[in-house]
Phi, psi and omega in degrees: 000125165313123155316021200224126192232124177274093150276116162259121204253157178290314164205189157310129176295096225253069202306292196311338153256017196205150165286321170338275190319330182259345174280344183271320184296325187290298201283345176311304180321298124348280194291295160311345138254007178261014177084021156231211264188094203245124192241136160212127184239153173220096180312005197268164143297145155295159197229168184277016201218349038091105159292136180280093183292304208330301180324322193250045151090015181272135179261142161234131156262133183253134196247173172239167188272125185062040189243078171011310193313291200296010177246337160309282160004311210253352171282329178277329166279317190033066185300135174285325195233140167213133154291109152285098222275081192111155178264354186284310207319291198306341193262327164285330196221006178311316216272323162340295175294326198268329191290315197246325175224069199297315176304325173329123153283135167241124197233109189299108163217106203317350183056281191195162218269060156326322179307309195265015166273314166287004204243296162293317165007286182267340159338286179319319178307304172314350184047049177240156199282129190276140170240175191290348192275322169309325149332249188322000190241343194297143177309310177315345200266317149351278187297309186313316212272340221264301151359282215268347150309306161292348162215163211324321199204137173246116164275155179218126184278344171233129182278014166251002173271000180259318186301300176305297196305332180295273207305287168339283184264015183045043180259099197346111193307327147342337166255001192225159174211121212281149165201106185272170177321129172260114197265163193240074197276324168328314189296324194258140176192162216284354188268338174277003175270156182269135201307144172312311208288318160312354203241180187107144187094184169229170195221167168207144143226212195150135164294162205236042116308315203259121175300308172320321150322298173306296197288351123268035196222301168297336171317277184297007165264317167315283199270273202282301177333307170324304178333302182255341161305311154343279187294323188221106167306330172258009182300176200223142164206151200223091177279130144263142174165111179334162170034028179295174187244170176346274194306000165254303181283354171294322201293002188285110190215065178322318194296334164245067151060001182254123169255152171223088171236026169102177181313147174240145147273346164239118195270349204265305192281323176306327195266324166299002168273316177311125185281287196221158192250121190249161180184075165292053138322103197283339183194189186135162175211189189080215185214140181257176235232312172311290204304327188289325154333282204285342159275261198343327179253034181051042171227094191319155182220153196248121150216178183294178161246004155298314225254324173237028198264140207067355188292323212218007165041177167338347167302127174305187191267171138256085186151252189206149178251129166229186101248056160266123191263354171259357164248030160316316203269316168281351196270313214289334168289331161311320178243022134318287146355276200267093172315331188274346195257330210281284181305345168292306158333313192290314190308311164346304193261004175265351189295315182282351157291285193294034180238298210244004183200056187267099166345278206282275158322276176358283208288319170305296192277330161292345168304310170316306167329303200279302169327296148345277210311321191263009156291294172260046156331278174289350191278305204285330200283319183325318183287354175234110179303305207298298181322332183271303190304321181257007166294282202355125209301330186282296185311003161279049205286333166271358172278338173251006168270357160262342167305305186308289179301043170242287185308312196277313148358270228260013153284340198236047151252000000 
């Protein structure tokens, strides 16, 4: 059976400044141990921070947007499998794919439930409580779910986010498949970690892109950070994060101990300085990224139940969940303090790598999956009406507003 898999991606795949970015190295990863043969395309720019797949055997291409070009491109690749890195991705180059490489599995992957990340989003602004219906009534949810309908199959990164779409919108488990960060959790144990007594102060980090990060980072300078200065006058707190803006680094003020200090290329060695890792997060979807860093290097962590929603199913945290900012404040000084409470903490997040993010599993079942699905292919697509109903030439609307920005293009050349 042929081999050759299209990821197209939203943008380059950046690990080092995005969880995005490492989720994309995970399944890149993932597929070149299933043996295939990997083209990644993009329409974005490259960043000075844009991993270089050539290194790991990956061919990369840059396609353009609304363009004919990209459909010669995928007749000549004739991928068995494309990824779509996002549903605008899936939304641009979807009717493409279904149109030029009608055999292809087509496979979504959503990073996390924009809609309901843009959904809490404005609630918060509103300074109001969020329910499931801002969701499921947000426009955006439309288009994400209409997305994950045109193709074969959606990873999905959370497991309450595998929960809304059955239970909310009813959407047949046959399209979806929960796959969360895949951890090498067999490398990690408690003897590479660096020791409590080695440790001090606390960190957050956050891309300074994801609205959710800024407004935590003003949460800990506002709300908590006063709290626990209070209680330990000489602590340190040390934010990282790619693209932070102005207004985050104006918050840099060392006389009470809050640094600002920018992108880390290694995330591994900043947490292993760290007593504890805090990410008071007001909104947000997905699994976060910070949090798996910090169980993966042994560093308890202080966070929402936003912050950990979908993470750890019935399992403790590592650390602590609030949406208190005073006793936010007091659990993250406890456990600066208290060794014993700390390691516990520690043991905590390594029992949840190896319970929910075991690699080598992962990885197993997803292959199986991808497998399955392109045995019985044309059987599975029959069974999904809705999906067929919105391939449908009248339901195509973003395939001919883009033939039109095609046309219209290449008249004013």
């Amino acid at each position: 059976m042929s081999k050759k898999l299209l990821v197209i991606g939203s943008v380059w795949p950046e690990p080092t400044t995005t969880a995005a970015g490492c989720r994309m190295q995970q399944l890149l990863g993932a597929f070149l141990r299933f043996g295939y043969n990997i083209t990644f395309a993009s329409k974005a720019s490259r960043t000075e921070y844009s991993l270089d797949l050539g290194k790991f055997g990956v061919v990369e291409v840059a396609i353009q947007l609304n363009d004919s070009s990209f459909d010669d491109f995928i007749k000549k690749l004739l991928p068995n499998i494309v990824i779509f890195d996002r549903f605008m991705v899936e939304e641009q180059f979807g009717w493409r794919v279904a149109e030029f490489a009608p055999k292809a599995l087509r496979i979504l992957n959503t990073e996390d439930l924009h809609a309901l990340r843009k959904a809490r989003e404005e609630v918060q602004k509103k300074q109001s409580s969020f329910v499931i219906d801002d969701w499921k009534n947000h426009p955006m949810t439309l288009r994400e779910i209409a997305s994950t309908y045109r193709c074969d199959l959606s990873l999905i990164i959370s497991t309450y986010e595998m929960e809304i779409l059955q239970k909310e919108l009813h959407i047949p488990s046959e399209l979806l498949m929960h796959l969360p960060f895949m951890i090498d959790a067999s490398a990690i144990s408690r003897k590479k970690f660096t020791s409590f007594e080695d440790r001090q102060g606390f960190v957050s980090i956050g891309n300074g892109k994801h609205s959710p990060n800024i407004d935590a980072v003003k949460v800990l300078k506002q709300e908590i950070w006063p709290s626990i200065r209070k209680e330990l006058p000489d602590a340190e707190i040390h934010i990282y994060g790619a693209y932070l803006p102005q207004q985050v680094s104006q918050m840099h003020y060392p006389k009470s101990g809050f640094y600002v200090k920018g992108w880390t290329e290694n995330v591994d060695v900043v947490l292993n300085k760290a007593k504890v890792l805090l990410a008071p997060l007001q909104f947000g979807a997905g699994i976060k990224g910070k949090l798996m860093d910090a169980m993966r290097t042994g560093t308890p962590s202080v966070t929402t139940t936003v912050g950990a929603e979908g993470m750890h199913k019935d399992l403790p945290w590592n650390g602590a969940i609030t949406n208190n900012w005073k006793e936010f404040a007091q659990i993250s000084v406890k456990l600066h303090q208290n060794k014993d409470l700390w390691e516990t903490a520690q043991e905590q997040g390594l029992e949840l790598l190896q319970t929910m993010y075991d690699g080598a599993f992962l990885q197993d079942r997803l292959e199986e999956r991808v497998n399955h699905i392109r045995s019985v292919l044309e059987t599975h697509r029959k069974q999904n009406f809705i999906g067929k109903l919105l391939q449908h030439q009248t339901m195509m609307s973003t395939k001919y507003m883009a033939k039109w920005i095609e046309a219209k293009n290449k008249s004013c050349t």
